[in-house]
N, C-alpha and C positions, 0 to 999 in steps of 0.2 A: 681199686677193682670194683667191678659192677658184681652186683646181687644177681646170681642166676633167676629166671625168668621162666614159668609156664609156659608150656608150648603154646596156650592160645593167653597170649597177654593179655591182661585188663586194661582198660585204658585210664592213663592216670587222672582223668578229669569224670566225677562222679555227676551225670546228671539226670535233675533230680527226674521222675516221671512225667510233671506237669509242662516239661521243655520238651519230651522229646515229637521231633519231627517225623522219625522212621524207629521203630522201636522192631527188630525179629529178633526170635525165639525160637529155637528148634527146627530155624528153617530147612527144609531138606528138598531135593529135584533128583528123581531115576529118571532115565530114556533106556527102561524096559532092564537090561542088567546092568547099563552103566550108570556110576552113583556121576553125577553134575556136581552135585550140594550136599553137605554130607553131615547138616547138623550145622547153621549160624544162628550164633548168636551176635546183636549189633544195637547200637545206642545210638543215631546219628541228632545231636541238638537244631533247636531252632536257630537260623543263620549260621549254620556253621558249613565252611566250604570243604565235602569230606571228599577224600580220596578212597576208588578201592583200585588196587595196586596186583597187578599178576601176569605171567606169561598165558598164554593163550592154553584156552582147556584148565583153568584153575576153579573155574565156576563164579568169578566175578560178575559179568554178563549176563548170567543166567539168574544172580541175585538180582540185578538190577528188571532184568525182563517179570520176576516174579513180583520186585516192588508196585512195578508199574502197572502188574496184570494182565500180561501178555503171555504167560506162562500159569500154569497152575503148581502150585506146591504138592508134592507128595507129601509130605507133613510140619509141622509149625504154624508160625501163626506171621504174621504182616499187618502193622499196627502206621496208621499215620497219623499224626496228630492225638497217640491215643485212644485212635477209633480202629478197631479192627477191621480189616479189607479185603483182607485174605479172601472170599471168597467175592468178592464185589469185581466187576465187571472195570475194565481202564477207565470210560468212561466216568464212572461214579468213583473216583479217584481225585484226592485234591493233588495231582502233577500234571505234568507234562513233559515229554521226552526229544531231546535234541538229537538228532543221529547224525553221522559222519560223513551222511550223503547228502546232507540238508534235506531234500526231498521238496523243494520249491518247484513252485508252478510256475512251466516257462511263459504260455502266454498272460500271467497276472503280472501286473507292478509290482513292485517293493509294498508298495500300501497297500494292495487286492490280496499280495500273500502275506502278511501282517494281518489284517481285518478278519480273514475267511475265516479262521475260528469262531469268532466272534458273530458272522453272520450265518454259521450253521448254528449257533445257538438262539439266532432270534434276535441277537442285541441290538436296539433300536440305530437306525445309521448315525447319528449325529454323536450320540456316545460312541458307539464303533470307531467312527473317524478318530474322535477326540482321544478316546486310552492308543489307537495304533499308533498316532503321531508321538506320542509318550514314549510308549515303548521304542520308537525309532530314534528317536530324542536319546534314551536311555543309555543304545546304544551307539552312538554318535554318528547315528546316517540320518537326521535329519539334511533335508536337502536331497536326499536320494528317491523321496517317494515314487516320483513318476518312471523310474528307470525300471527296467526287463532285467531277470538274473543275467541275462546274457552280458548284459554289461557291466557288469559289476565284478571284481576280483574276489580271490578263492578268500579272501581273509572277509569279505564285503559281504556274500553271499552268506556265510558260518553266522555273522552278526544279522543277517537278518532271519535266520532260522532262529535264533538266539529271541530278537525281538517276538516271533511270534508265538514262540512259546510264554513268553514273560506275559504278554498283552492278557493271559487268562487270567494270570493272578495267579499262579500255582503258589501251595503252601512250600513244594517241593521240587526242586527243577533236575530231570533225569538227564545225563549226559552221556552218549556213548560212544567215547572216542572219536568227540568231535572236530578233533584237530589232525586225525591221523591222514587225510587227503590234503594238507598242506605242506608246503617246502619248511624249510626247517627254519630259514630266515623269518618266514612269517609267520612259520609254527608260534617261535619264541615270543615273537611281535603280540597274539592272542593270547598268549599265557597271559602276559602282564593284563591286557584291557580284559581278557575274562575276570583274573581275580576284584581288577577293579569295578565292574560291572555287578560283580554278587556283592559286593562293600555296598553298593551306593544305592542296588536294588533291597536287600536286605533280605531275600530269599533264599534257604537251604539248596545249595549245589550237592549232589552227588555224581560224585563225575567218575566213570570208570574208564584207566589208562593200562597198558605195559609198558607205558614208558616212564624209568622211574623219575627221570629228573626233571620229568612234566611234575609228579604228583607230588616232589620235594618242594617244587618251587610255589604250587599253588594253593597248598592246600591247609586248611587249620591242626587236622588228622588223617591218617592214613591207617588202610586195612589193608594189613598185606594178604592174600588167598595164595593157597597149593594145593593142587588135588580136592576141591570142593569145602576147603575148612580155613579159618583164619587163622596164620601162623604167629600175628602180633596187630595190634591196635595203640597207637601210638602217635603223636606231634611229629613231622618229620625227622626235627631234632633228634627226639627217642628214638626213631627207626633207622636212623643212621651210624647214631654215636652208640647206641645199646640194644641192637640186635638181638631178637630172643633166640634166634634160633642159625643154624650154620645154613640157612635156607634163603633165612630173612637179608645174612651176612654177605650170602653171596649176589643176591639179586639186584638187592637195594646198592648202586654202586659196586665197587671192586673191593674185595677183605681177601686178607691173608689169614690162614687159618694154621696153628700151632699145634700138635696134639703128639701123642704116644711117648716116642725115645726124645723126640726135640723138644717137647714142651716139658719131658722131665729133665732134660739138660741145659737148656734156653732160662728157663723159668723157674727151677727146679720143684715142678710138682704134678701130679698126674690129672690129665682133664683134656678140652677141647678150649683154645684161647683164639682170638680172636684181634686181629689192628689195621686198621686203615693204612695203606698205603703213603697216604701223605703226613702222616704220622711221622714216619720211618725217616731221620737223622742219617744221610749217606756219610759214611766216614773213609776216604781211602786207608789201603792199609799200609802204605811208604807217606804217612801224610806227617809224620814226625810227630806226632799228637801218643805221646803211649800210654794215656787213661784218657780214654775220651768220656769214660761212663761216669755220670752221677750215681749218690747211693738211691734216689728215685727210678731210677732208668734200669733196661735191659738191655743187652746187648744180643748180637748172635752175628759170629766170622763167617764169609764163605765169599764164591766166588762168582761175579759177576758172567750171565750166560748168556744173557740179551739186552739190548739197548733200542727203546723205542726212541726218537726224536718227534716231540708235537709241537714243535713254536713254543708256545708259556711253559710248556715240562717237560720232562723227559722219565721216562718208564725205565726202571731198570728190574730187570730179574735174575733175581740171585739164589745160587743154589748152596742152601747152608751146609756147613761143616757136620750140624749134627744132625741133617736129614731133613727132606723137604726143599723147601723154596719160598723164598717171600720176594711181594712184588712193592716196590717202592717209586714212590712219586716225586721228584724234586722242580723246585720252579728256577726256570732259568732263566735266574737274574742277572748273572754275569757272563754266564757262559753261553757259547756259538754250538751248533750242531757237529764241528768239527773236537772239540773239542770233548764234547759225550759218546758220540761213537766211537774214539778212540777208548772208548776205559771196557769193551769188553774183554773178557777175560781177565780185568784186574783181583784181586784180593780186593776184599771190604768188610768194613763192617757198620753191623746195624745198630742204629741206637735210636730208642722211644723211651718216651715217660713212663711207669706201672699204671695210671692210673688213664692211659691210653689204650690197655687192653682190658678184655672182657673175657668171661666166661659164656658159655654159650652151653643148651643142652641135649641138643639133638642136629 
């Protein structure tokens, strides 16, 4: 059993001041009565690829627009590198921000839109040319300079917004759901080369997603936000397998959640518990099997009420004996879709490890 958890988790990797990249503190954002931000606090280290993690209206975005200087804080502070910002202009900002629209210049090149920052700041042309080529290099379009966005694909385009941001050197590279204009095939295709591109650039990503199995697969740490405040800080690992919160439980992926008459009968003891889905051991109940439980394990009977079929698994939700429901995941390894539709309505039961569920505290 996991150690109950603060509602705003600390995050288990202590770093030291001298490292951090983006350091708030008592960050806060009103729009007149409604709170945005409601009090962050946040560590994000040097090279570290951070996620921040939330459904829409969590105040994610509005952190990120306040890092960047696009916003002003109602109170806190905004530290990069160290240096406090908070009140400094984007400009005088060591980032740069990736947006979801790319925001690319139709009639520039791939090299004219790469370069242009660089020649609004004066940088002599022969450097200009030389870091744009780099950064297109960086992100594997060299060969593409001479081409129009027009011709370039949605995954092509993402990568040369990507480049142009890089080309400045930012200490801190802001990303704001820059994948979410892509199909899902090529969605997945960017995850991977984005995390590879912050590896090999060596640059602090903070990239803000609601989608959580973007932010599991890419990211070093993740902040999950609800309602303007963080509900856990955490390696994706922690934010999956040990959830602080019945927030965190339900967002991040799919959780079953155990509490009152069932988790005193189930479990036997009073609380809010918590288990993955694919955790969950389907047992038929004519399976001839009659102890299926170890002394590790928990069990709990009831009766099958729905049967997803997905191709690699199949969903079943079961409605327990002593109240509630839990949803369970199995991989079909042997069995045909004719074969799991058939077990609605059966008797079953459930069986998991103890040290697969969690407590949770709010």
């Amino acid at each position: 059993m996991f150690p109950v958890m603060p509602h705003q988790a600390v995050t288990s990797v202590t770093i030291p001041a001298s490292d951090h990249a983006v350091r708030l503190r008592g960050l806060r954002k009103s729009f007149g009565s409604i709170v945005a931000v409601a009090g962050v606090d946040l560590d994000v280290a040097d090279g570290e690829f951070f996620a921040m993690l939330g459904p829409s209206g969590s105040g994610k975005t509005t952190v990120l627009r306040m890092i960047a200087g696009f916003e002003s804080p109602t109170g806190g502070t905004v530290e990069l590198g160290g240096r406090d910002v908070t009140r400094l202009a984007p400009f005088e900002r060591d980032v740069n921000t990736v947006f979801q629209d790319y925001a690319l210049f139709p009639h520039m090149s791939v090299l004219e839109n790469v370069e242009y920052g660089l020649r609004v700041k004066k940088v002599p042309k022969a450097e200009r040319r030389a870091r744009a080529m780099d950064a297109l290099k960086s992100v594997r379009l060299d060969g593409f300079e001479k081409r129009r966005p027009a011709q370039l694909s949605g995954g092509q385009r993402q990568r040369v917004a990507l480049a142009r941001a890089l080309v400045n050197r930012p200490r801190v590279l802001l990303l704001d759901e820059p994948l979410g204009a892509l199909d899902l095939k090529l969605r997945e295709e960017m995850q991977v080369e984005l995390k590879a591109i912050q590896r090999e650039v060596g640059i602090t990503f903070l990239f803000v997603t609601h989608d959580q199995e973007e932010a599991l697969t890419m990211s070093d740490r993740v902040a999950v936000f609800n309602q303007g405040v963080i509900e856990q800080v955490g390696t994706p690992a922690e934010i999956y397998e040990r959830p602080a919160t019945a927030f965190v439980a339900g967002f991040v992926g799919t959780s079953n959640l155990i509490s009152g008459a069932a988790a005193r009968t189930v479990l036997g003891k009073d609380g809010t518990f918590s288990v993955r889905p694919e955790k969950l051991r389907v047992v038929l109940g004519d399976s001839g099997d009659p102890d299926p439980v170890g002394s590790d394990e928990h069990s709990a009977e009831g009766t099958v009420s729905e049967v997803v079929y997905a191709g690699p698994a199949t969903r079943f939700v079961v409605e327990l004996d002593a109240g509630g429901r839990l949803i369970a995941l199995q991989q079909n390894q042997e069995v045909s879709s004719m074969d799991v539709m058939g077990l609605r309505g059966h008797r079953v039961r459930l069986v998991w490890q103890r040290r697969h569920e969690f407590a949770i505290t709010s």
